[in-house]
C-alpha positions as CSV (number, residue, x, y, z in Angstrom):
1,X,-12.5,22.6,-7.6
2,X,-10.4,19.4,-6.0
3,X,-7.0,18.7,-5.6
4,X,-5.8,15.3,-7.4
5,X,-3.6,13.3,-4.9
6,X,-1.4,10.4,-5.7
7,X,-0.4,9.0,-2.0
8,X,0.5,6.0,-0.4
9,X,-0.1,4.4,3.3
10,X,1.1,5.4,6.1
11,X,3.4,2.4,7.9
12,X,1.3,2.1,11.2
13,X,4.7,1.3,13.1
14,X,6.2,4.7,12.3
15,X,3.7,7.0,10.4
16,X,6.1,7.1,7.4
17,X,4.1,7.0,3.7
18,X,4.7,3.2,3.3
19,X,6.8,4.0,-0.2
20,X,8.1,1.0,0.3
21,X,6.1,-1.9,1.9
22,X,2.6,-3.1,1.8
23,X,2.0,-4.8,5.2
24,X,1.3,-2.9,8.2
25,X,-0.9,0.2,6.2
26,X,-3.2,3.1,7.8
27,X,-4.8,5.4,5.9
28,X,-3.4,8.9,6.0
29,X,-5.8,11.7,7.8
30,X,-6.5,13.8,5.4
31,X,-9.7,16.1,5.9
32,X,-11.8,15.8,2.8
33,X,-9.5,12.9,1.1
34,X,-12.0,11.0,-0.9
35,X,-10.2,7.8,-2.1
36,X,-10.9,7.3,-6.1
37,X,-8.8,4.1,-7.1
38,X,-6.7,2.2,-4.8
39,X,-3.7,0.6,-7.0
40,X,-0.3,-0.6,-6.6
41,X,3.2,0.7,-8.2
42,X,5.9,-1.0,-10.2
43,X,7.2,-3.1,-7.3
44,X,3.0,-3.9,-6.3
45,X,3.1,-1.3,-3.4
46,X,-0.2,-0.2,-3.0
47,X,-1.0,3.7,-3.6
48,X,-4.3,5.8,-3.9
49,X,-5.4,8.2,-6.4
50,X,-7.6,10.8,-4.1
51,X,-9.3,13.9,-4.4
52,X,-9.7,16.8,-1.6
53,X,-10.2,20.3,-1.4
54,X,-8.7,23.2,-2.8
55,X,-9.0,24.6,0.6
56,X,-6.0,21.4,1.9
57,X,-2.8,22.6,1.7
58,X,-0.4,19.5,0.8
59,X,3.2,19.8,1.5
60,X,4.8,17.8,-1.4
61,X,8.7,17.8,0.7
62,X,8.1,13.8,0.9
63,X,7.9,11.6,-1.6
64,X,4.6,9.9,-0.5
65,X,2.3,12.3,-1.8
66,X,1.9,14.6,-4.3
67,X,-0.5,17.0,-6.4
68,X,-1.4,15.7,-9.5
69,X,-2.1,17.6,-12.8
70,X,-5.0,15.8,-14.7
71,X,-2.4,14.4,-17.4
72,X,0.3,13.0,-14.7
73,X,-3.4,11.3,-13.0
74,X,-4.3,10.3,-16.4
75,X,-0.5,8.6,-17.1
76,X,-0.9,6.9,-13.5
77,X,-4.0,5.2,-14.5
78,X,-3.0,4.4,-17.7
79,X,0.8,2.8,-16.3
80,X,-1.5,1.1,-14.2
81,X,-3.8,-0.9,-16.3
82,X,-0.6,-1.3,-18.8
83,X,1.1,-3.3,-15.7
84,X,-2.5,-5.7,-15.4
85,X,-3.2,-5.8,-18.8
86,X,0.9,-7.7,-18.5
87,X,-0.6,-9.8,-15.5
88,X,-3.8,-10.5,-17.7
89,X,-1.3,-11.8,-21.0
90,X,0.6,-13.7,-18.2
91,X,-2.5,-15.4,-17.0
92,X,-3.9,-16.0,-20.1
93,X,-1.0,-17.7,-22.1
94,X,-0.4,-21.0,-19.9
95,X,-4.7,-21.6,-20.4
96,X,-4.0,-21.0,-24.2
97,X,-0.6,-23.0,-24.1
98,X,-2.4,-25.8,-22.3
99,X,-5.6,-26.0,-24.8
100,X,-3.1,-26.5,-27.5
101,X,-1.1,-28.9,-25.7
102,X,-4.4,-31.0,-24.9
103,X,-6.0,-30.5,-28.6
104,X,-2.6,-31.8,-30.3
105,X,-3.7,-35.2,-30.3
106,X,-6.4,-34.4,-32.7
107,X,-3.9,-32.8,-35.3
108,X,-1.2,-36.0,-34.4
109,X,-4.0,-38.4,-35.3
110,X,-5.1,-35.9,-38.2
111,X,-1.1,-36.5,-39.7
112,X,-1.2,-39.9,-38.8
113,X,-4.2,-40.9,-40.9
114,X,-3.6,-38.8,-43.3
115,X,-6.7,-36.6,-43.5
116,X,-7.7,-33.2,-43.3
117,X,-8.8,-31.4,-39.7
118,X,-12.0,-28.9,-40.3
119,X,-11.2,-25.7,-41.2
120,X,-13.1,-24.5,-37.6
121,X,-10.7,-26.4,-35.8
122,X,-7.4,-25.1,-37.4
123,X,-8.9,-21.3,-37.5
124,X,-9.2,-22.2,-33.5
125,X,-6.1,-22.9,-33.0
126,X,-4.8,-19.9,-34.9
127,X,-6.9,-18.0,-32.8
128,X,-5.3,-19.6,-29.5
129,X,-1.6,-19.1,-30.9
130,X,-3.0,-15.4,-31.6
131,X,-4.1,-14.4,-28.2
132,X,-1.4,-13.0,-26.9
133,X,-0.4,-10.6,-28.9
134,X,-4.4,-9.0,-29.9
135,X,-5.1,-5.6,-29.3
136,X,-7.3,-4.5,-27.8
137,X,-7.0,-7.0,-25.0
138,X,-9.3,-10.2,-26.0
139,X,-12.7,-10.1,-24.2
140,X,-12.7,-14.0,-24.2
141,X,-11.5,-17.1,-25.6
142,X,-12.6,-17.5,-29.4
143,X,-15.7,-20.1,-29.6
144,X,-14.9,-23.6,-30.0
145,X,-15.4,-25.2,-32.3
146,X,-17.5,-28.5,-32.7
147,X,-14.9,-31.4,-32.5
148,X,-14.1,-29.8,-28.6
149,X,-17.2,-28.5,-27.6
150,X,-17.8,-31.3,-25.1
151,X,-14.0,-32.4,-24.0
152,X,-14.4,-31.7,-20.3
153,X,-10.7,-30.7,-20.3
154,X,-11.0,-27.9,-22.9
155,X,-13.8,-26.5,-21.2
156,X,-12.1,-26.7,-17.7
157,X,-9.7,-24.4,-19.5
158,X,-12.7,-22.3,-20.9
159,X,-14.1,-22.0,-17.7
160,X,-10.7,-20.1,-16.1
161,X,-11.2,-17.3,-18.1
162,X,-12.2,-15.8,-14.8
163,X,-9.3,-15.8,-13.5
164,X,-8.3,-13.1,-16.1
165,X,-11.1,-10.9,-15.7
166,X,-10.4,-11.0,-12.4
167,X,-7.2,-8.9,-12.5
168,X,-8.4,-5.5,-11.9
169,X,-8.1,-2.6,-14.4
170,X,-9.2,0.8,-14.5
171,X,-10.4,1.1,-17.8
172,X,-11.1,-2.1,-18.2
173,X,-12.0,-4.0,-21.9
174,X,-13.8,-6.6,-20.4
175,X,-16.5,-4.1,-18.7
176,X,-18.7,-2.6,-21.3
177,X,-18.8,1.1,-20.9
178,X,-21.8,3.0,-19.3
């Protein structure tokens, strides 16, 4: 059986658990740590969840470590990915704002001339106005329909979806499980 450790750096200027900055880091000497995730808190200090043996004993009098249950490691993962799945919705809303802004001028010219935009394209846009607030977290923009499918703009904005994906969860929607 293991231990579950959450623990931060050590500051290499003064061998303090680095609760409190992310620049100057060593890792802690630990015998048998065996780093699992490496993730950052509330205030985007960087921490590890670690295993080691039962046979380490880990003096909890500081508040840089501490021995996990499997529900408080659980919670810490789960806080985690609730804080990027945030960064991923605050990513994600200036593309989507920014494909409606540069699409308006097809529903201004649809008013205009008084006629009616396809059904694809208004469902589209509902989709857009209804990414933020989808759950489970969207695992891509919704497919475009054929009166954008070749505006070089729209799919410049298509193409930055990577930049979502990109912000690192644990359990992550946008990696298929094994």
């Amino acid at each position: 059986m293991s231990q579950l450790l959450k623990h931060y750096w050590l500051d290499r200027d003064n061998g303090a658990w680095a609760t409190y900055t992310k620049f100057g880091l060593m890792m802690p000497r630990i015998s048998g740590l065996e780093v699992s995730y490496n993730l950052t808190d509330e205030n985007e200090i960087p921490f590890m969840l670690s295993t080691c043996s039962d046979d380490v004993v880990i003096e909890q009098v500081t508040p840089g470590i501490q021995v996990l249950t499997q529900q408080e490691w659980d919670s810490e993962i789960a806080s985690y990915d609730s804080r990027q799945e945030t960064k991923r919705y605050d990513a994600l809303r200036p593309i989507r704002d920014e494909l409606l802004f540069v699409t308006d001028w097809i529903v201004i010219k649809s008013q205009e001339q008084s006629t009616i935009l396809n059904a694809d394209f208004k469902t589209w846009r509902q989709a857009l106005r209804d990414l933020p607030s989808e759950t489970p977290f969207p695992t891509g923009f919704p497919t475009l329909p054929t009166i954008v499918e070749n505006d070089e703009k729209v799919l410049s904005l298509y193409s930055r979806w990577s930049e979502i994906a990109a912000i690192p969860m644990i359990n992550d929607p946008l990696i298929p499980a094994p």
